[in-house]
C-alpha positions in Angstrom: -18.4 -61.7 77.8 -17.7 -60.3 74.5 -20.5 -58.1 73.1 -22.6 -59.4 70.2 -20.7 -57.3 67.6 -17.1 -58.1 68.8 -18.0 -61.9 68.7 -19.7 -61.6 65.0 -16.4 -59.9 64.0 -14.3 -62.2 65.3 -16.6 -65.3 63.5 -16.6 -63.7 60.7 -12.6 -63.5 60.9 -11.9 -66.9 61.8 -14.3 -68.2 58.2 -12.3 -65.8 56.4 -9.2 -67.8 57.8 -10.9 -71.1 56.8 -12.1 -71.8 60.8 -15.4 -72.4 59.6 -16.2 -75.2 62.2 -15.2 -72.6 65.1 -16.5 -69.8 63.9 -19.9 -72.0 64.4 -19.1 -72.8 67.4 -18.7 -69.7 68.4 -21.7 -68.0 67.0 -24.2 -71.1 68.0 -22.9 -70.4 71.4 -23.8 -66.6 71.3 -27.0 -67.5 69.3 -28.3 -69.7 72.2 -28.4 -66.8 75.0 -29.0 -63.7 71.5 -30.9 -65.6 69.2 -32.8 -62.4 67.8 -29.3 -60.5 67.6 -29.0 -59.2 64.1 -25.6 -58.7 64.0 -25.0 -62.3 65.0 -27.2 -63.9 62.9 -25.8 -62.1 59.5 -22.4 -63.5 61.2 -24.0 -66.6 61.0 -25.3 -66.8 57.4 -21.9 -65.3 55.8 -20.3 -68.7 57.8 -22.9 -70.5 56.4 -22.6 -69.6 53.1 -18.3 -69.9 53.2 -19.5 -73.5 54.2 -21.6 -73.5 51.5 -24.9 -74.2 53.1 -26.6 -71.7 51.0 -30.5 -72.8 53.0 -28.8 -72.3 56.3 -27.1 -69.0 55.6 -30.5 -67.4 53.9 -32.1 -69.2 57.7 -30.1 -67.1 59.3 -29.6 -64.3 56.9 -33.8 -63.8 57.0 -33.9 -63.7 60.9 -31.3 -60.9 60.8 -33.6 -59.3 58.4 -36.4 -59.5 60.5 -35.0 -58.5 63.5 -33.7 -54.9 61.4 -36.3 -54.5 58.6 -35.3 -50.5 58.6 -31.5 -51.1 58.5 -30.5 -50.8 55.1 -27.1 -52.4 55.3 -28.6 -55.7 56.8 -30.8 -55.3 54.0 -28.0 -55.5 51.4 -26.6 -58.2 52.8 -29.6 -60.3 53.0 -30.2 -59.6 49.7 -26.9 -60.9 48.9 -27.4 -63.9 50.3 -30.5 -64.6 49.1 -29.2 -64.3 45.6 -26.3 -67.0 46.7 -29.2 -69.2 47.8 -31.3 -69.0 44.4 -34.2 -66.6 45.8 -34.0 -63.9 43.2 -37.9 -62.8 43.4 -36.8 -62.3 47.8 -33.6 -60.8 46.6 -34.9 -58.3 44.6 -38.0 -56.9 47.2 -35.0 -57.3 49.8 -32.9 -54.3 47.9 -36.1 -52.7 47.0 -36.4 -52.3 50.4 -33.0 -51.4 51.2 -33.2 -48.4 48.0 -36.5 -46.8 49.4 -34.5 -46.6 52.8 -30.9 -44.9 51.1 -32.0 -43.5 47.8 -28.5 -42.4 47.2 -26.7 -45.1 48.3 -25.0 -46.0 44.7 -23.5 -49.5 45.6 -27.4 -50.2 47.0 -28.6 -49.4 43.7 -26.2 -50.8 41.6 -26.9 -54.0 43.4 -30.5 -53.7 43.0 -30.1 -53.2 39.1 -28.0 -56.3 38.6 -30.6 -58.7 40.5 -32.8 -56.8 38.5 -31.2 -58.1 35.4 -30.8 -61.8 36.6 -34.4 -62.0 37.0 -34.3 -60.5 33.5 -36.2 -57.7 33.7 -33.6 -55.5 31.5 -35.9 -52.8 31.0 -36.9 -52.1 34.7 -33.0 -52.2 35.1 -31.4 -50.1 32.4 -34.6 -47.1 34.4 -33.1 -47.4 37.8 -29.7 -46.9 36.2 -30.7 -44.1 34.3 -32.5 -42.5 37.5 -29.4 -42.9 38.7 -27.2 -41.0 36.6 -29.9 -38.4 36.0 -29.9 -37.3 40.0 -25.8 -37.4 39.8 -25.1 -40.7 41.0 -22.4 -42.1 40.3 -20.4 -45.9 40.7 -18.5 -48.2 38.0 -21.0 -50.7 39.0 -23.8 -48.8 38.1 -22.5 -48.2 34.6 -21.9 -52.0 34.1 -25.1 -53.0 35.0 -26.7 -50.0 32.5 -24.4 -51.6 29.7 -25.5 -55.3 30.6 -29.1 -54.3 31.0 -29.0 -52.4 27.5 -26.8 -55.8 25.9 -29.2 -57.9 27.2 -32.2 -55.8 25.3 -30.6 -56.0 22.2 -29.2 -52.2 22.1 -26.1 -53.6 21.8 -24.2 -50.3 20.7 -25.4 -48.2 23.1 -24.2 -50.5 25.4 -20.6 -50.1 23.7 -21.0 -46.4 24.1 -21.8 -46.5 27.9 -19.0 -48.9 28.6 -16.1 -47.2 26.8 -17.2 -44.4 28.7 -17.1 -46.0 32.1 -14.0 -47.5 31.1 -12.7 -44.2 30.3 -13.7 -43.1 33.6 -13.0 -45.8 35.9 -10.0 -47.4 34.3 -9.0 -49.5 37.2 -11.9 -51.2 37.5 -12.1 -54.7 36.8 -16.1 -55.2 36.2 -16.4 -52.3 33.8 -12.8 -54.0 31.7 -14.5 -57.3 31.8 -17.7 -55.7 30.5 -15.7 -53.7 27.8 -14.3 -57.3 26.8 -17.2 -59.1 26.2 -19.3 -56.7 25.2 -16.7 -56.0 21.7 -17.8 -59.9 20.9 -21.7 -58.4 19.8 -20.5 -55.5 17.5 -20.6 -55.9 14.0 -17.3 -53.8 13.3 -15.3 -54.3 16.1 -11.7 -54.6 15.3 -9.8 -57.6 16.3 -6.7 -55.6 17.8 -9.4 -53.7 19.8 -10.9 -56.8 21.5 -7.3 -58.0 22.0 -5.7 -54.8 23.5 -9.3 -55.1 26.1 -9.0 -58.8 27.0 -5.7 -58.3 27.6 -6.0 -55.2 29.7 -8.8 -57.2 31.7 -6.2 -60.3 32.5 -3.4 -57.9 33.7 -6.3 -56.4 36.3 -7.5 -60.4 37.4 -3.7 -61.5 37.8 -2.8 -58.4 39.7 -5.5 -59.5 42.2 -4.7 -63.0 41.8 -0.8 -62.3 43.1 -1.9 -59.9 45.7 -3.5 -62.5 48.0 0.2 -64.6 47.9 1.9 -65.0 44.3 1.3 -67.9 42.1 1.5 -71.3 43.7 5.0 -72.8 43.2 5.7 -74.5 39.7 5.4 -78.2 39.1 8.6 -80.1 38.0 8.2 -82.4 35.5 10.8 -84.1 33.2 10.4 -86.8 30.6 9.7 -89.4 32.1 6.4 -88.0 33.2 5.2 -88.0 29.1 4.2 -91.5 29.0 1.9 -91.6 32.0 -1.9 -91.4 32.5 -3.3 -87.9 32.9 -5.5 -86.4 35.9 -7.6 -83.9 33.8 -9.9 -81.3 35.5 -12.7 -79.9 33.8 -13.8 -76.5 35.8 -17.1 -74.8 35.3 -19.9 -72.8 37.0 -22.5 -74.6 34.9 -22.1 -78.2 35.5 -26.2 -77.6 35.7 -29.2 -77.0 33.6 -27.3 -74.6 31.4 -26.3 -74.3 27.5 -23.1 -74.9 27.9 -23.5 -79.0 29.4 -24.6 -79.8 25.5 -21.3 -79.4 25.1 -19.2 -79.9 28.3 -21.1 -83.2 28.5 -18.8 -84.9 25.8 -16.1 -83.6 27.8 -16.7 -85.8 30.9 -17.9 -88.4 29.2 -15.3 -89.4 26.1 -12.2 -88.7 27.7 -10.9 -92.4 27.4 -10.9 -93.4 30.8 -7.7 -96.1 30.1 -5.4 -93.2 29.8 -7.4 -90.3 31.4 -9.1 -89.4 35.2 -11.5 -87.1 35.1 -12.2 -84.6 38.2 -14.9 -81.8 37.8 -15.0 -78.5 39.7 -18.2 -77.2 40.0 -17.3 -73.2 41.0 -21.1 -72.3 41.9 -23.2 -73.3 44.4 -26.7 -73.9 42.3 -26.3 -77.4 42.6 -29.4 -79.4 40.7 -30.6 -82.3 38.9 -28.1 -82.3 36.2 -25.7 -81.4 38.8 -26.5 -84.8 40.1 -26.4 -86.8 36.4 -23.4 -85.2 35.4 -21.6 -86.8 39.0 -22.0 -89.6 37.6 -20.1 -89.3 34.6 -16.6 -88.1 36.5 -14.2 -90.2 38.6 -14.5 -87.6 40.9 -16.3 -84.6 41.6 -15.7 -81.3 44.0 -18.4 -79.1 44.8 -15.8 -75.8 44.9 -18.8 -72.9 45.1 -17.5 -71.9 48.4 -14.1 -71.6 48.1 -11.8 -68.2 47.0 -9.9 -68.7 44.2 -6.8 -69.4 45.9 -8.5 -71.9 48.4 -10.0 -73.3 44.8 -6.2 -73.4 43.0 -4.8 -75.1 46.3 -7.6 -78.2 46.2 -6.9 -78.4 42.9 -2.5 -78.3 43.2 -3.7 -80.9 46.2 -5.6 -83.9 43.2 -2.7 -83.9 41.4 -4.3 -82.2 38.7 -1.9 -82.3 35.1 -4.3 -80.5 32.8 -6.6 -78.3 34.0 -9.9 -77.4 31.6 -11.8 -74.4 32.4 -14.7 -74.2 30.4 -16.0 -70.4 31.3 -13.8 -67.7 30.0 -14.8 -64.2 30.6 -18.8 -65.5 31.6 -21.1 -65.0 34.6 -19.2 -67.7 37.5 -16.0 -67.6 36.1 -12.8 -68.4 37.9 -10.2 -67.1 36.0 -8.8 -65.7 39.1 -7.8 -68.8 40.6 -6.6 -70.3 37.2 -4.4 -66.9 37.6 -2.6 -68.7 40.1 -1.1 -71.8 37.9 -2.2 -75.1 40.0 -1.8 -77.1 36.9 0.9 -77.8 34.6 -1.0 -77.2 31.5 -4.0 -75.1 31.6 -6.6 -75.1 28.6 -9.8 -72.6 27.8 -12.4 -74.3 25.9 -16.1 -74.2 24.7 -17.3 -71.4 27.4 -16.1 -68.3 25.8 -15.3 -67.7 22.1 -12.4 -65.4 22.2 -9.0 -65.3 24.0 -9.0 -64.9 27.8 -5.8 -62.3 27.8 -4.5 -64.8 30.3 -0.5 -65.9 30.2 -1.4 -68.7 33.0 -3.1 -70.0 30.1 -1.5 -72.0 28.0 -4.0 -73.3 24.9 -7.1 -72.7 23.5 -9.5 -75.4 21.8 -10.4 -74.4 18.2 -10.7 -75.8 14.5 -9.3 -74.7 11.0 -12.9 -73.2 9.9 -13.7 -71.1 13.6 -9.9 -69.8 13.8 -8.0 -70.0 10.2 -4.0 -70.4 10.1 -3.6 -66.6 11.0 -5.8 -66.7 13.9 -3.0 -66.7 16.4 -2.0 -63.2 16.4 -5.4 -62.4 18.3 -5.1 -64.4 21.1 -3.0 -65.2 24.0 -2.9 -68.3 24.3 -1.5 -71.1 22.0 -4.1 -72.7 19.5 -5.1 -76.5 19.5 -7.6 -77.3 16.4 -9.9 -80.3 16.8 -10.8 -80.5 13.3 -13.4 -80.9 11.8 -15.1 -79.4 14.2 -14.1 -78.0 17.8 -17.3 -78.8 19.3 -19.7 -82.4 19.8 -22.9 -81.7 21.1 -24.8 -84.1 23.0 -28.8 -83.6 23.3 -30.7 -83.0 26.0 -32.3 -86.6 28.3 -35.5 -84.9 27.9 -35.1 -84.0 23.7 -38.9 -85.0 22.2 -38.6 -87.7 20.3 -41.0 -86.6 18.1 -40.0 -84.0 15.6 -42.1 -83.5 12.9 -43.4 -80.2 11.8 -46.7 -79.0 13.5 -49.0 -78.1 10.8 -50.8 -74.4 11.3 -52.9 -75.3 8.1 -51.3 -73.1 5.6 -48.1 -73.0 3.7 -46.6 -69.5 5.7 -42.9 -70.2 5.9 -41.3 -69.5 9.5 -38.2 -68.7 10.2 -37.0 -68.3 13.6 -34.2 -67.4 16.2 -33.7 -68.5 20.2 -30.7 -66.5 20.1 -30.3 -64.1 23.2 -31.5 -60.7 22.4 -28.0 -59.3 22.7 -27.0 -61.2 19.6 -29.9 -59.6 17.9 -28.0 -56.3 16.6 -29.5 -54.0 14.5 -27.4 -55.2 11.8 -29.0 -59.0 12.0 -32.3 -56.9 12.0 -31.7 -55.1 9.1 -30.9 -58.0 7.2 -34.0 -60.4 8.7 -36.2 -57.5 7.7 -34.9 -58.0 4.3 -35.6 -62.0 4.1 -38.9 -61.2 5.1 -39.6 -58.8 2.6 -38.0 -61.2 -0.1 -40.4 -64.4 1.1 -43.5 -62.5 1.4 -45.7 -65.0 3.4 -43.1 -65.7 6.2 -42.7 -64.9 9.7 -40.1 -64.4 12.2 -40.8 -65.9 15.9 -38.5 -64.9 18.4 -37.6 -66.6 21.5 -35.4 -65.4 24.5 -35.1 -64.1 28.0 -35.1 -60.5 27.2 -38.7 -60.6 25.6 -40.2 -61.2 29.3 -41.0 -57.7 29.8 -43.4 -55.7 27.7 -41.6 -53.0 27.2 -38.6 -54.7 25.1 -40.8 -56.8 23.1 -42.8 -53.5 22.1 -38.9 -52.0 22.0 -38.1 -54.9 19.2 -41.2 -54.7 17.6 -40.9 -51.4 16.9 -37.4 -51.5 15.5 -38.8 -54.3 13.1 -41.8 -51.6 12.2 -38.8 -49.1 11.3 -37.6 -51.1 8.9 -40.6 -52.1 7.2 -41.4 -55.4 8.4 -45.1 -55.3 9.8 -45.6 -56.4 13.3 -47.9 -58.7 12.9 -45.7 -61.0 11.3 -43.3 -60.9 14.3 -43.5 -63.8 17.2 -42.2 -62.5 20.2 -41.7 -65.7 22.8 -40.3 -65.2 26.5 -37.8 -68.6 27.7 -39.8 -71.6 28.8 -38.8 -73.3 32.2 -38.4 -76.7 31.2 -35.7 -77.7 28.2 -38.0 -80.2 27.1 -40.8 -77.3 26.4 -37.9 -74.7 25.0 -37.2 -78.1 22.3 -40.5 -78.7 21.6 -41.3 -74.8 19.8 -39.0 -76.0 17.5 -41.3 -77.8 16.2 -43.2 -74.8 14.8 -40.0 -73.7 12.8 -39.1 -74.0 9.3 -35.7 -72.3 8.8 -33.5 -71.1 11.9 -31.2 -67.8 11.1 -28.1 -67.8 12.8 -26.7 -64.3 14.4 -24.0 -62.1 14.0 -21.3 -61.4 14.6 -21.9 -63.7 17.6 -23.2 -67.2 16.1 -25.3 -69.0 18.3 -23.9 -72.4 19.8 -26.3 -74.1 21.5 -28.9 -72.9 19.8 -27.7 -74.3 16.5 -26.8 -77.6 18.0 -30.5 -77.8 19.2 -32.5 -76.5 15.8 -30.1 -79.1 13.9 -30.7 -82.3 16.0 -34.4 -81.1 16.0 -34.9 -80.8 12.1 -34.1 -77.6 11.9 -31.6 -76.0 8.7 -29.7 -73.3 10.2 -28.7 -70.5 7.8 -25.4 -68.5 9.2 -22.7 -65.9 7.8 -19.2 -66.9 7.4 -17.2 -64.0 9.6 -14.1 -62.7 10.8 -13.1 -63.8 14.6 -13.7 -66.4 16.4 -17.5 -65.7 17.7 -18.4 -65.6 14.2 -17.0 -68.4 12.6 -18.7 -71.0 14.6 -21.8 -71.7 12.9 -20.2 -72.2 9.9 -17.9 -74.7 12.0 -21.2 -76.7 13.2 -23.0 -76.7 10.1 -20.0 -77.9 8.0 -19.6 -80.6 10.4 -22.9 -81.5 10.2 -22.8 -81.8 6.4 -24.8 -78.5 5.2 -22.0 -76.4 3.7 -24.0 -74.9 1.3 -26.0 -73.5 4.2 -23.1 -71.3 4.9 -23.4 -67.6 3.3 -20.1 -65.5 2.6 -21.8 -62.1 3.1 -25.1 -60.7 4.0 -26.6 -60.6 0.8 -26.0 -63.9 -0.2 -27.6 -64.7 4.1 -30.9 -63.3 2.4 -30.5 -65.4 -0.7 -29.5 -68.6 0.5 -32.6 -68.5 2.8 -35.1 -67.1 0.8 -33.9 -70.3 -1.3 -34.6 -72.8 1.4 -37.6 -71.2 2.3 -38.8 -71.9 -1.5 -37.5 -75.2 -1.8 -40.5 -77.3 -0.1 -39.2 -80.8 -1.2 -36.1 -80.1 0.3 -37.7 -78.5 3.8 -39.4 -81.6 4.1 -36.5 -83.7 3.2 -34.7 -82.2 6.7 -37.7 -82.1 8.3 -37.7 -86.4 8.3 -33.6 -86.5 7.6 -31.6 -84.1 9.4 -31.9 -85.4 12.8 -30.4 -88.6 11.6 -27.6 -87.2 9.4 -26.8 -84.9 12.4 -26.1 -88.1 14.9 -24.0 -90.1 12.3 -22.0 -86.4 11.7 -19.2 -85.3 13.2 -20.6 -83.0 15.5 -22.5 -85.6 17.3 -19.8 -88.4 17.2 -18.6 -89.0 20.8 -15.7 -91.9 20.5 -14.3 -89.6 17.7 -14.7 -86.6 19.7 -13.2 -88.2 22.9 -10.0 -89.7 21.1 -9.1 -86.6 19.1 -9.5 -84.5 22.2 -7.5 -87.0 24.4 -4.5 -87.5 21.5 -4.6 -83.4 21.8 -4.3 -83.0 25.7 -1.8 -85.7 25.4 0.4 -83.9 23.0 0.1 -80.8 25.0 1.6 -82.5 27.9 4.2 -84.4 25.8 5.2 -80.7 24.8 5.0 -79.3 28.6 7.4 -82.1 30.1 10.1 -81.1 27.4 9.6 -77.3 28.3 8.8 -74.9 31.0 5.8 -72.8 30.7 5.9 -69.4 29.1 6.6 -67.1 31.7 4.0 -64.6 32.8 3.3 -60.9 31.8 7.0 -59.0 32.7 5.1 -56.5 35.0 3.4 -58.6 37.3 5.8 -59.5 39.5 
């Protein structure tokens, strides 16, 4: 008989080859005569999880661990798994573990600071990375995770500084250009060829990969006649969950009209929950994809007949732009997810208005531009939204102004000119709400920069997220004005402050990321909320802030206005959006698609 190594190996092969039933087979059979083996039971878990069965895999995953608690390579991949299977606080004492037993393992400590910074403790993060780099050690992963740990506190050009320089190091690496891409959407002066020529360089990298694992799947031939029939459109995302993005997505799923259009949705992750469940319901079909490669993903799509494939991601945590790489629809469409160009050719449009990308707009993106005017977006509350709205009353007539904008939206130039408004409406106060002010050190970090620039700290609220949406809604409640970021507006976060009685106040911008609260708040009928530079941001809410009649006029108003607008009207919503797909195909029947990038071949 095959030693216990040999037979993982060979399991592990046959999953990798899409044998996941034999690979069981084989392994359950070792299991029964070695069931304390360690090298069969991480065997085990990795099938596991390629079959998706992210409880079983951490099963087996934490007997391996306990049968090699010093072995710091079982350790890793524990941890891995344990992150697949939602147990972050296990994940991260797991690679704790595994760092105390090979302090100079760089990919163990890289690893460890990017769980660190999904359980959101930036601070504890950005300190192991800069340990790191202090005792000369040195990996492209490492420097991603310093930049996203330093983003995510708000030090948003440092974190540009430490990712042009790993870029300039390590430029074949395809985490550190995909961090450089997103990244340019937070700074105030980036230029728009810059975050072109890096999105751009970071699609070349994903369809390199993509064609290394067997070219594009072959082309779909259409003709004419195929104009005139109903479409199957699929709508692919990581966070068909609790997640920002289904305020949005929801309308998506739900107003496509269902005489002309079938609806499949690919969920690409395997955090399957509640909304998970509710949002099932609203498709004609639904694929639970978590487990799959990208080409196994692109094939199952090809395989539904898919004409018009929506990925609602871009360059975000989950994405699946590598299998989108691979062309298994006709038309393919980036939407909602991301607010700038993907770089990818495979991509053929992108879902805008007139207000968030101008006539002009096109020479900064990739793809071809679709405007859904008047607005791009139609938000859709939460089930659990309070019903109740009103203001809560704190018994004396302090105006507050607030933000739940993540922290790396919070740049120093949004601080510079909050500390401003606050100095022109004296009694005010800023509350601040948002994953990166778990940890004591970044809210005394934020604090402080608030103290530099004359703004007392007492009159700054510093709130960590809440665990329930219905408790996040509710603090709302204790708001007077909301202020917008930039140059990256906030999305959700406007959609909720407006449908909860909340006046947003944003700053009209240049690009895409910074156009779309003016976008939302035209659509929702509050134009004059919209300021053309920063000085007139501080006046236009220092205005509100004195107008009481007019507060208290949204305060019982807004929520209704906001329904009966635009931005909340779903039938309208649905039929523009379907008469837009449906143009796009008209157009792809008559036409090839473009052809790729000439070098990737």
């Amino acid at each position: 008989m095959a030693d216990a190594a040999s037979i993982a190996t060979q399991a592990r092969g046959m999953a990798a080859t899409g044998r996941v039933d034999q690979a069981r087979a084989l392994l359950a059979r070792a299991l029964a005569k070695q069931g304390g083996n360690a090298e069969l039971n991480l065997a085990m878990s990795a099938v596991c999880l390629a079959a998706g069965q992210r409880d079983q895999a951490a099963f087996y995953s934490d007997r391996a661990a306990k049968a090699r608690p010093d072995n710091a390579p079982t350790l890793l991949e524990h941890a891995g798994v344990l992150i697949a299977a939602s147990r972050l606080a296990d994940a991260e004492a797991a690679y704790a573990r595994a760092v105390a037993l090979a302090p100079r393992h760089p990919q163990a400590l890289a690893n460890y600071a990017a769980c660190l910074v999904l359980r959101e403790k930036y601070a504890t993060a950005m300190a192991q990375c800069r340990a790191a780099a202090r005792a000369g050690l040195e990996h492209p992963n490492l420097t991603a995770t310093h930049a996203s740990a330093l983003r995510c506190m708000g030090l948003v050009e440092e974190a540009v500084g430490v990712i042009r320089d790993g870029a300039r190091r390590w430029p074949d690496d395809l985490t550190l250009a995909e961090a450089h891409a997103t990244v340019l959407n937070y700074v105030p002066d980036a230029e728009l060829p810059e975050l072109l020529a890096a999105h751009k360089r970071w699609a070349m990298m994903v369809e390199r990969a993509a064609l290394a694992q067997g070219g594009r799947l072959p082309e779909v031939v259409l003709s004419a006649a195929d104009a005139g029939r109903g479409l199957r459109v699929g709508a692919m995302s990581p966070d068909f969950r609790e997640h920002a993005v289904v305020s949005f997505c929801e309308a998506v799923l739900t107003h496509l009209p269902r005489d002309r259009f079938e609806v499949t949705a690919y969920f690409t992750t395997n955090t399957h929950d509640h909304e998970s469940d509710r949002l099932a319901r609203l498709v004609d079909r639904w694929r639970e994809c978590g487990s799959l490669d990208n080409r196994a993903l692109a094939k199952q799509i090809r395989a539904d007949g898919i004409d018009i494939l929506i990925e609602l991601s871009g360059l975000t945590r989950g994405q699946r732009l590598g299998a989108v790489a691979l062309r298994p629809a006709p038309v393919q469409v980036t939407y909602i997810g991301y607010p700038n160009t993907t770089g990818l050719a495979a991509i053929d449009w992108r879902l805008i208005d007139a207000h968030t990308d101008p006539p002009g707009a096109e020479r900064w993106c990739v793809e071809r531009l679709a405007r859904l005017d008047p607005c791009f977006l139609c938000y859709t509350a939460p089930q659990s939204t309070p019903a109740e709205f009103s203001r809560i009353d704190d018994g004396d007539d302090t105006i507050v102004f607030g933000s739940f904008n993540n922290l790396q939206k919070i740049t120093s130039r949004v601080m510079a000119v909050w500390a401003s408004l606050l100095k022109e409406v004296p009694r005010s106060r800023l509350m601040l709400k948002s994953p990166g002010l778990r940890e004591e050190e970044v809210r005394s970090e934020v604090l402080a920069r608030f103290e530099h620039l004359g703004v007392d700290r007492s009159r700054i609220e510093t709130m960590p997220p809440t665990d329930r949406i219905a408790d996040h809604l509710q603090q709302y409640r204790r708001m007077d004005i909301a202020l917008d970021t930039f140059p990256y507006n906030g999305t959700t976060t406007t959609g909720e402050a407006l449908y909860m009685s909340v006046p947003v106040v944003t700053l009209e911008g240049v690009g895409h990321p910074a156009r779309v609260g003016e976008s939302m708040l035209r659509a929702a009928g509050l134009p004059e909320l919209v300021a053309a530079d920063e000085a007139g941001y501080v006046r236009v809410a220092a205005a509100l802030a004195a107008d009481r009649p007019r507060l208290a006029d949204l305060r019982a108003n807004l929520r209704d206005r906001v329904r009966r607008s635009p931005l909340c009207d779903g039938p309208r919503y649905g039929a523009q959006l379907g008469a837009a797909l449906e143009k796009m195909w008209a157009q792809r029947c008559e036409t090839p698609p473009p052809p790729p990038h000439g070098d990737i071949a």
